[in-house]
C-alpha positions as CSV (number, residue, x, y, z in Angstrom):
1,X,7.1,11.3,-7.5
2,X,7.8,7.7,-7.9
3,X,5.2,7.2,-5.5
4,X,2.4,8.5,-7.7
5,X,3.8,5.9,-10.2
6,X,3.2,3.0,-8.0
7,X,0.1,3.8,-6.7
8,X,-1.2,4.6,-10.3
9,X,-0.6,1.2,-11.3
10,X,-1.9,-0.3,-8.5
11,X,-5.1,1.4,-8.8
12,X,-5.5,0.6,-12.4
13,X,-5.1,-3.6,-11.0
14,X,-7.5,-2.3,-8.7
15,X,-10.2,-1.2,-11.6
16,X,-9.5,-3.9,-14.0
17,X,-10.0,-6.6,-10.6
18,X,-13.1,-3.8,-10.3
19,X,-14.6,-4.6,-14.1
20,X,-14.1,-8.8,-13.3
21,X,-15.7,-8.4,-9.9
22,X,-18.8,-7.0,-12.0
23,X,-18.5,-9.0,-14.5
24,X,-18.5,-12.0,-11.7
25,X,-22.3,-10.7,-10.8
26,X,-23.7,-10.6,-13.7
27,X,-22.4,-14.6,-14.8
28,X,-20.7,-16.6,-12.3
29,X,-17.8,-17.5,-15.0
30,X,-15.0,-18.5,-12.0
31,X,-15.8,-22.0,-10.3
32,X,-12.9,-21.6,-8.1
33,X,-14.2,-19.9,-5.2
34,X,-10.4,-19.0,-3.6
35,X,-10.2,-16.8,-7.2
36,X,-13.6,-15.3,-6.9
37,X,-13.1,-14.2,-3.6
38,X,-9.3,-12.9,-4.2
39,X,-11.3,-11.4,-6.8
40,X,-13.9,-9.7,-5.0
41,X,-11.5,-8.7,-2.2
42,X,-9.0,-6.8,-5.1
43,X,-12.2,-5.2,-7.3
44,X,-14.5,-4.0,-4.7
45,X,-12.9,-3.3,-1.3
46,X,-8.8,-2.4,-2.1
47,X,-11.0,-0.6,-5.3
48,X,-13.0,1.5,-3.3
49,X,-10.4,2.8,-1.4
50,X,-7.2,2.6,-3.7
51,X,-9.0,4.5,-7.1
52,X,-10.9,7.4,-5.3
53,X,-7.1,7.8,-3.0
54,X,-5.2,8.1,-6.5
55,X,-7.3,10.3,-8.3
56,X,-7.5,12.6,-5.0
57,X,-3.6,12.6,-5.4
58,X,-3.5,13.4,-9.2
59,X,-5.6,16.4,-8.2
60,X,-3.1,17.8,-5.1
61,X,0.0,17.3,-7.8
62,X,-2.1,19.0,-10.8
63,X,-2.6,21.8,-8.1
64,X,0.6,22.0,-6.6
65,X,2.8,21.6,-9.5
66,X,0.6,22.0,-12.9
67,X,1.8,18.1,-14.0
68,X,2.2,15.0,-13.9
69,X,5.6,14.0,-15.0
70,X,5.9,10.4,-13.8
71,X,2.7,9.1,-14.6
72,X,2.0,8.2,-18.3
73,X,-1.4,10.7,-19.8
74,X,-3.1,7.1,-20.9
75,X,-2.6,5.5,-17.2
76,X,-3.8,9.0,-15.2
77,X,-7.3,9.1,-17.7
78,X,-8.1,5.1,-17.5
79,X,-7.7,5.5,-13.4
80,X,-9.9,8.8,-14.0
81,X,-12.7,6.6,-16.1
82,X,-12.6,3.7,-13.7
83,X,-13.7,6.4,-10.8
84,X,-16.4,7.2,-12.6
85,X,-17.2,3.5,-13.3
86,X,-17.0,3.2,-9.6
87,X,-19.6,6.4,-8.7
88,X,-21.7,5.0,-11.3
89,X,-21.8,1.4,-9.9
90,X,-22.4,3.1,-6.3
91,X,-25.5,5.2,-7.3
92,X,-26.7,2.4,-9.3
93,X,-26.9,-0.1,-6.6
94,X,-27.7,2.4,-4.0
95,X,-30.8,4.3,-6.1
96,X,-31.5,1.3,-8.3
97,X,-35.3,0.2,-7.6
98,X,-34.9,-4.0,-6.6
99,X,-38.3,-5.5,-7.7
């Protein structure tokens, strides 16, 4: 279960890389483009695919074995929030009229 561990912590880089990347479109605050784009790279794409993956995990164990032991309650519930920063940011760009 050290695994789960790991890969919690990594997705919770992966959301707070996810909350700069956003906050890197709405004022262009780096002027280093090698850090925005390490930025971008961490935040949206390893993000998209690195939160969703954990939080499908933490739902197997919860299933399987009624707990997480390994993983800290505050770590499991800010990976759970930043999945639903990430759904939100999806539907937003996808249904979001651009006039």
């Amino acid at each position: 279960m050290r695994w789960l561990l790991f890969l919690s912590r990594l997705a919770f880089i992966c959301g707070i890389f996810f909350l700069l990347t956003v906050s890197l479109q709405i004022s262009s605050w780096s002027q280093d483009e090698a850090v925005t784009s390490t930025i971008v790279i961490i935040g949206y794409f390893l993000g998209v695919f690195i939160i969703p993956g954990v939080n499908f995990c933490y739902l197997l164990v919860l299933i399987i074995r009624k707990k997480l032991y390994p993983v800290p309650l505050w770590l499991s519930i800010a990976n759970l929030l930043f999945l639903f920063l990430l759904i939100f940011y999806i539907f937003y760009l996808n249904f979001h009229p651009n006039e």
